[in-house]
C-alpha positions in Angstrom: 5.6 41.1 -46.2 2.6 39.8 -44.0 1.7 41.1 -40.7 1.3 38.9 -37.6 -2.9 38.2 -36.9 -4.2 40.6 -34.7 -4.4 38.9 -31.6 -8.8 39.4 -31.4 -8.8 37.3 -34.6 -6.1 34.8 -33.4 -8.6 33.9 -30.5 -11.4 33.8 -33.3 -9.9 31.7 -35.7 -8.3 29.2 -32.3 -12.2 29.8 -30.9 -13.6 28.0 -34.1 -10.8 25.5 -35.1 -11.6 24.0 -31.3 -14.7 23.8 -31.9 -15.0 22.4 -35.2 -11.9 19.7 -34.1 -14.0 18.6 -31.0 -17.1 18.3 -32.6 -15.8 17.1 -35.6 -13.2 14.4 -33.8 -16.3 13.3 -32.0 -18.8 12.5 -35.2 -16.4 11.1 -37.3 -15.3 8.5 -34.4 -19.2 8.0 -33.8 -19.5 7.4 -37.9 -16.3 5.0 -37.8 -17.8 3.1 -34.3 -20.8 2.8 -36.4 -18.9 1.2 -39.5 -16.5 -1.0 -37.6 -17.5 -1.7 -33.9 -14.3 -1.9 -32.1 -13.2 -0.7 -28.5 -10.2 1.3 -30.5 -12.6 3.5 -32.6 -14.8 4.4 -29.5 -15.9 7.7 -29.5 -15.3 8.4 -25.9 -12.2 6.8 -26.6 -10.6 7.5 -30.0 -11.9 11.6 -29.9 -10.0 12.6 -26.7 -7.1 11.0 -28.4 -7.1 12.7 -31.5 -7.8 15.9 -29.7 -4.7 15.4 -27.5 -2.7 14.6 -30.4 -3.6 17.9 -32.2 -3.5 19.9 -29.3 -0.1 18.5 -28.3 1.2 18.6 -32.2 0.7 21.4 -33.1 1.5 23.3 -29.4 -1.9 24.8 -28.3 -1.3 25.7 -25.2 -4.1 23.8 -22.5 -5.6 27.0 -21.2 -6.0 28.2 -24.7 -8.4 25.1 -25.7 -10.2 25.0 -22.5 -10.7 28.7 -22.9 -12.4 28.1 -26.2 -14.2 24.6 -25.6 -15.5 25.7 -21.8 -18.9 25.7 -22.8 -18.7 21.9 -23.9 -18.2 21.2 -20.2 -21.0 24.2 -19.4 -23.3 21.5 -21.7 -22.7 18.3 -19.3 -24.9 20.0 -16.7 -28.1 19.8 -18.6 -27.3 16.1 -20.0 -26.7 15.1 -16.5 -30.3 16.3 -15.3 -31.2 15.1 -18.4 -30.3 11.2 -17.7 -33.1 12.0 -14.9 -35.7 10.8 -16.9 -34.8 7.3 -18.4 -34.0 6.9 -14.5 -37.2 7.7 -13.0 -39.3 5.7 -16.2 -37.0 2.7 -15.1 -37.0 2.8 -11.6 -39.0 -0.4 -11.2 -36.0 -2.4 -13.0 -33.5 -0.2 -11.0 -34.9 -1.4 -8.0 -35.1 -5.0 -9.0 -31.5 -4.7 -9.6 -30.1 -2.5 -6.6 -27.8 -4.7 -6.0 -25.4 -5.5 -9.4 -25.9 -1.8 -10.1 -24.5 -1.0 -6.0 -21.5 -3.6 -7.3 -20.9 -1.9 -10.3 -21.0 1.3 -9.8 -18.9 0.8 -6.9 -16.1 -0.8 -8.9 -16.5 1.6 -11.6 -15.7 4.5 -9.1 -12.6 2.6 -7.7 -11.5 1.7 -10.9 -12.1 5.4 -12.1 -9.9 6.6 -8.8 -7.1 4.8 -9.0 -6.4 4.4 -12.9 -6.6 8.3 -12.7 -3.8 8.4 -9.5 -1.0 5.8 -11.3 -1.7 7.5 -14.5 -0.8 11.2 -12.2 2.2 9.4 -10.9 3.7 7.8 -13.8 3.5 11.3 -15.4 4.8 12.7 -12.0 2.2 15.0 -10.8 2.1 17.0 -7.4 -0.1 15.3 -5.0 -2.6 18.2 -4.4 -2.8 18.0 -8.5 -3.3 13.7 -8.6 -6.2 14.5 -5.6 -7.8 17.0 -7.5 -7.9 14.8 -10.7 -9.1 11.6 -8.6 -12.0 13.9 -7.7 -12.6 15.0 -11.0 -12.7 11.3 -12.6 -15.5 10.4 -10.9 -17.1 13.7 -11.5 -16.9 14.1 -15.1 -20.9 14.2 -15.5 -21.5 16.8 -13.1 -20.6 20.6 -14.2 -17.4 21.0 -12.5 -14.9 22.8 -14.2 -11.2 22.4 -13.6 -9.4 24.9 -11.7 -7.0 27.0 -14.2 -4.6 27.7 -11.0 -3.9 25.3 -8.2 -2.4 26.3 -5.3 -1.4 29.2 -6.8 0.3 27.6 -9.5 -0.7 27.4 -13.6 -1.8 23.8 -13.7 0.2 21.9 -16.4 -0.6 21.2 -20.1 1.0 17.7 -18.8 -2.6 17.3 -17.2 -4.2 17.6 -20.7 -5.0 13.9 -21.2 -7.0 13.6 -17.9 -8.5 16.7 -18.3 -10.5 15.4 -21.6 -10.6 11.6 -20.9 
């Protein structure tokens, strides 16, 4: 008869299988994208989809995945500053074009708001949660991680999709 895991390699092996999934979700979507260009097979896209699906199938609980995968949002701080660059060697062009980027960054951010607030209501979240995700949608660049509690509260695996979207 087999034992259960000890619980320290249960976290290892859920450590690595989170990794490897992300990493592996997001190169073979890239590979696909590359093969057949379509919005469907997007990488930013189709990956958080196939994670979600996994996560959800096979009932690893959200804090468990974000536990493991936390320094994949620790990484977005350096690729923010790093976006600094192709910004300052364009800024002639970027100032030539103030005004459609204004425009479209502006939509972008409303777009980003409310998709993220009637997505939190259709799936019936509290209102402190559907503020704190319209916050984090057009924040998703900058190092902010997602609070575990909320008002006291365990936040919801429910909030999973928006989370990695």
């Amino acid at each position: 008869m087999m034992s259960a895991l000890p619980t320290w390699l249960h976290a290892s092996l859920l450590s690595v299988t989170c990794f490897l999934m992300t990493l592996g979700f997001y190169y073979m979507s890239k590979w696909l994208y590359r093969r057949h260009p379509s919005i469907l097979v997007m990488p930013l896209l189709l990956a958080p989809l196939l994670i979600v699906a996994v996560v959800v199938g096979f009932k690893i609980p959200y804090q468990d995945y974000m536990a493991q995968s936390y320094w994949l949002l620790w990484l977005l701080g350096p690729a923010t500053v790093a976006f600094a660059i192709p910004v300052y060697d364009n800024r002639a062009l970027i100032r030539r074009h103030w005004l459609s980027l204004s425009i479209g960054v502006t939509v972008s951010v409303l777009v980003a708001i409310t998709s993220t607030v009637v997505l939190a209501r259709v799936f019936e979240l509290s209102e402190l949660l559907q503020r704190s995700l319209a916050m984090r949608s057009i924040t998703t660049l900058l190092p902010w991680k997602p609070p575990k509690r909320l008002a006291g509260k365990a936040i919801s695996p429910r909030c999973l999709w928006f989370s990695l979207a």
